[in-house]
N, C-alpha and C positions, 0 to 999 in steps of 0.2 A: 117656328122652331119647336115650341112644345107638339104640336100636331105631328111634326117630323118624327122626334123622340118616340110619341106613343105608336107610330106608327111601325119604326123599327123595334119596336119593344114587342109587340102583338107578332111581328115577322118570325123575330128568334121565340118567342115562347111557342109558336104554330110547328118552327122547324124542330126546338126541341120535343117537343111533342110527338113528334115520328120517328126520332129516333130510337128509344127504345123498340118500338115496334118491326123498327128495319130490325133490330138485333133480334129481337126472338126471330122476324123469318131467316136470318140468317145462320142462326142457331138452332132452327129444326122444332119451335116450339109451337109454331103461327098454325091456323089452319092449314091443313094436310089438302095442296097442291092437286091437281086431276091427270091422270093420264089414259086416252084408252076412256072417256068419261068416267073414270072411276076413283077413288081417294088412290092417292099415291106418297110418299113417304115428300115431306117437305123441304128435308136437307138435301143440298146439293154440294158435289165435293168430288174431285177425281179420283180419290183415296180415302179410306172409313173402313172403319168399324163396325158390323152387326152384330146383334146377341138376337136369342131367341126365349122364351118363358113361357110358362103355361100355368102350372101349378101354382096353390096361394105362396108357400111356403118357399118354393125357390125364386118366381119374381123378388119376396122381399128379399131375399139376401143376395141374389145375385143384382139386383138393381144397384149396390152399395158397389161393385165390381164394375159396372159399366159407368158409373160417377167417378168413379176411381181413372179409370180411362179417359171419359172425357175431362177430367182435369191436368192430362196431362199437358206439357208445356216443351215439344222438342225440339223449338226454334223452327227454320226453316229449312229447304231444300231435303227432304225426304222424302218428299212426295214426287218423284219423275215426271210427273204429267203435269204438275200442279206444285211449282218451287215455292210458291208464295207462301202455301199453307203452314200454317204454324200452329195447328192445335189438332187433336183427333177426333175427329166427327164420328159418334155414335145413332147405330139406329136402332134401336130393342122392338122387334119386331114379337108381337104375343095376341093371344085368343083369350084374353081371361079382361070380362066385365069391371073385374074390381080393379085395373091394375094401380090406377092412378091412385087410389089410395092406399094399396099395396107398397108400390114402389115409394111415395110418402114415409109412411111409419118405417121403409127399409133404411130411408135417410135421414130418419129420425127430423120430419117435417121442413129439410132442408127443399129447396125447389131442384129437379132434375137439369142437369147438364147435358142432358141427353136426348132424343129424339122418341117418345114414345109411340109406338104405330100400331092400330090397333086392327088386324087381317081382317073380322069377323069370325065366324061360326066354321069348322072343319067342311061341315057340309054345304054352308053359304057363304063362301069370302066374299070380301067386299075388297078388296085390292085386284087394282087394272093385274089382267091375265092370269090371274090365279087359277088354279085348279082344282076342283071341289076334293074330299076326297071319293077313291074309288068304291063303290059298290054302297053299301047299306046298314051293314055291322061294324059299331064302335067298340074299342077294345082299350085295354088300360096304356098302350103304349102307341096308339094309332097317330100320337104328332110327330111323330117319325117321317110321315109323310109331309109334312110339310117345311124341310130342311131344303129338298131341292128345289120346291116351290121359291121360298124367299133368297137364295142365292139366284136364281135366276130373276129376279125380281130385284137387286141389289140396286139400290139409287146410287153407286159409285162406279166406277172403269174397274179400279183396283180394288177387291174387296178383300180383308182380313174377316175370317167370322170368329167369335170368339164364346166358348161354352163361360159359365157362369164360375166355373171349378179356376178357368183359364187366366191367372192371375198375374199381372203386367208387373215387368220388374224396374219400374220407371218407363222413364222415355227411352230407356232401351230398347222397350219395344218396335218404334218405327224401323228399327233396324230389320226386319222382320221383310215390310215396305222396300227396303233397299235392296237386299238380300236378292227379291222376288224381280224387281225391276231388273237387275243387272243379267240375271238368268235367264230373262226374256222367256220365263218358260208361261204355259197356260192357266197349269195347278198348281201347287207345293204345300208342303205339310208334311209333319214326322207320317215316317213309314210302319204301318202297321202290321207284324207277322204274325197270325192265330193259327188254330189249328185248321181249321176252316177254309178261312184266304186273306189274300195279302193285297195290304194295300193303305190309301191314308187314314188316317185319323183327322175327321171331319172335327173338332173339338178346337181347331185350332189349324185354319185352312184356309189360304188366301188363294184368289183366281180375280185373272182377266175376265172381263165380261161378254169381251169379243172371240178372245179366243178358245174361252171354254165353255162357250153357247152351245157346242155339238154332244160336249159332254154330261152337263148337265141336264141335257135332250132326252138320249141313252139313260140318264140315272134315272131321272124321272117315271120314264117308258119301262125300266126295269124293275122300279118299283111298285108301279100301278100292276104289272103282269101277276108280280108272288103276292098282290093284295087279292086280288080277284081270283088267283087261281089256290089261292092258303086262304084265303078272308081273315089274315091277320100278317103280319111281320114284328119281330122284336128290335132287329136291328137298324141303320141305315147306311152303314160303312157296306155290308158286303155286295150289296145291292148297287154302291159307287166301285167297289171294287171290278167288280162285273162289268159297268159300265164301260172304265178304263182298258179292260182288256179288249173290249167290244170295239170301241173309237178309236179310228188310228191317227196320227198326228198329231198328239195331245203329249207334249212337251209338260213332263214331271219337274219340279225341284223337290229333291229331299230335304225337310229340315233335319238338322244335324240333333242330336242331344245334348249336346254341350250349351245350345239355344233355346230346344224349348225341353226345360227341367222337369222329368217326372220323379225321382228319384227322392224319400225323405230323407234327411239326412238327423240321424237320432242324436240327443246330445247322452251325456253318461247318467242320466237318468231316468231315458228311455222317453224323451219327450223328443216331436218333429221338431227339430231345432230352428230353421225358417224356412221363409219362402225365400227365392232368388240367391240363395246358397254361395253362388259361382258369378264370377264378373260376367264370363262370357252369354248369363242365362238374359235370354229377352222376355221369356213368360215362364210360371212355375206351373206347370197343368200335372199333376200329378195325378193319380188314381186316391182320391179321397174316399170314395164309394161310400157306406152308406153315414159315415162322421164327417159328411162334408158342412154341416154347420155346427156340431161339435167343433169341429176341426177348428174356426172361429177363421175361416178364412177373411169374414169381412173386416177384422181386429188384424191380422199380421202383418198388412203388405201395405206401407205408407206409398202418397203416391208418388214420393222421390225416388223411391225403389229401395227405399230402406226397413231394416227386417225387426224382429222381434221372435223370441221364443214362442210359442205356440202350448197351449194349456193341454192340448190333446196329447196321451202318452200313448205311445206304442202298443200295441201287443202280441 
């Protein structure tokens, strides 16, 4: 009997013992997965979340934003492909050595929720199909180029990308996932009108993987051309924009503004009153430009989707 006992005892301590382990690969924390013999992002999920980072100073604050995310909680069935799913799977795709303990001190030495992946060098990624960049000359604004890199590269079906600025107004957000499912469309994202041209706002842009493989083909192909032929580009929206006019059969959704909030809204003392302002907003992406950690985005936006004043005033 006693023999029995310790034998069952050694069983469950052996099976507890792997379980946490299940849970980080299930959480995107475990060693990073091969595809194509190459590292490949470890989370698996029909539906997710990416961000992207570079710099010391925006990984740490924008790391507090993709936590923010993945802590959310918005039950199930908003995932169309994938009912079960019940939490947002993040994957913060970046080029920068220091991240891990960047994103650290961004969470104030909290452990991440989220999938850290690390591309490699502009000029030598190490992620299966990546594409180096083009030509020879680095410029201050040259990860531009690798936006349609990592969207064609998404470890989900359904991907949401989400910029650092892009602040989730609870679990309202999945709505976003819903929204996109039912329109059966390729792309969507708020519409962008410049002087220049018109088109999405990559900031906050969810696509099929299947069906918008032709277009992110064309973005790509379009942006390698003005590298090579400018040996610089500042933007990446006009160069998708371009794309979309290029590809045909690439089913748009508009998001509406009423959903994704850019708008501050000042209180009577000239301070941004909050983020997610409006019931109907799923995310606050506002143009913060350069008071965007002034602005204390990682301080306002709880991740129940509940607000607070903002210290940043107006001007």
């Amino acid at each position: 009997m006693r023999r029995a006992a310790l034998a069952l005892a050694a069983a469950a301590c052996a099976l507890g013992a792997k379980q946490p382990e299940a849970a980080t690969r299930e959480a995107g924390h475990g060693k990073p997965r091969k595809k194509y013999g190459k590292p490949y992002p470890e989370t698996k999920a029909a539906c997710g979340v990416v961000m992207f980072g570079t710099g010391d100073d925006y990984i740490q604050y924008s790391a507090r934003n993709a936590q923010r995310i993945a802590a959310l909680a918005p039950g199930k069935n908003w995932c169309a492909a994938q009912p079960d799913l019940d939490r947002v799977l993040v994957v913060y795709f970046h080029d920068n050595k220091k991240a891990d303990t960047l994103v650290r001190k961004g969470l104030g030495g909290a452990a991440p929720r989220f999938e850290l992946f690390y591309l490699g060098t502009r000029a030598k990624p190490r992620m299966a199909k990546f594409e180096a960049l083009p030509g020879t000359k680095r410029w201050a604004r040259d990860y531009k180029w690798l936006r349609p890199q990592y969207y064609k590269r998404s470890p989900f079906r359904t991907t949401l990308n989400m910029d650092g600025d892009a602040v989730p107004c609870g679990a309202r957000l999945v709505e976003a996932f819903r929204a996109f499912a039912e329109s059966k469309a390729a792309v969507a994202g708020l519409w962008h009108v410049g002087a220049s041209y018109s088109g999405l706002n990559t900031g906050f842009m969810a696509w099929d993987k299947e069906k918008a493989d032709p277009l992110l083909a064309a973005w790509a192909d379009d942006m390698r051309r003005a590298i090579l032929a400018n040996r610089t580009i500042r933007h990446d929206q006009p160069s998708l924009a371009a794309a979309l006019n290029a590809t045909s059969g690439v089913k748009v959704l508009r998001f509406s503004e009423a959903n994704v909030c850019r708008v501050c809204r000042a209180d009577k003392e000239g301070h941004c009153a909050s983020t997610c302002a409006a019931d109907s907003c799923w995310v606050d992406h506002r143009d913060w430009g350069p008071n965007y950690n002034k602005a204390g985005i990682d301080g306002i936006a709880k991740v129940d989707g509940g607000t607070k004043v903002s210290k940043w005033k107006l001007t």
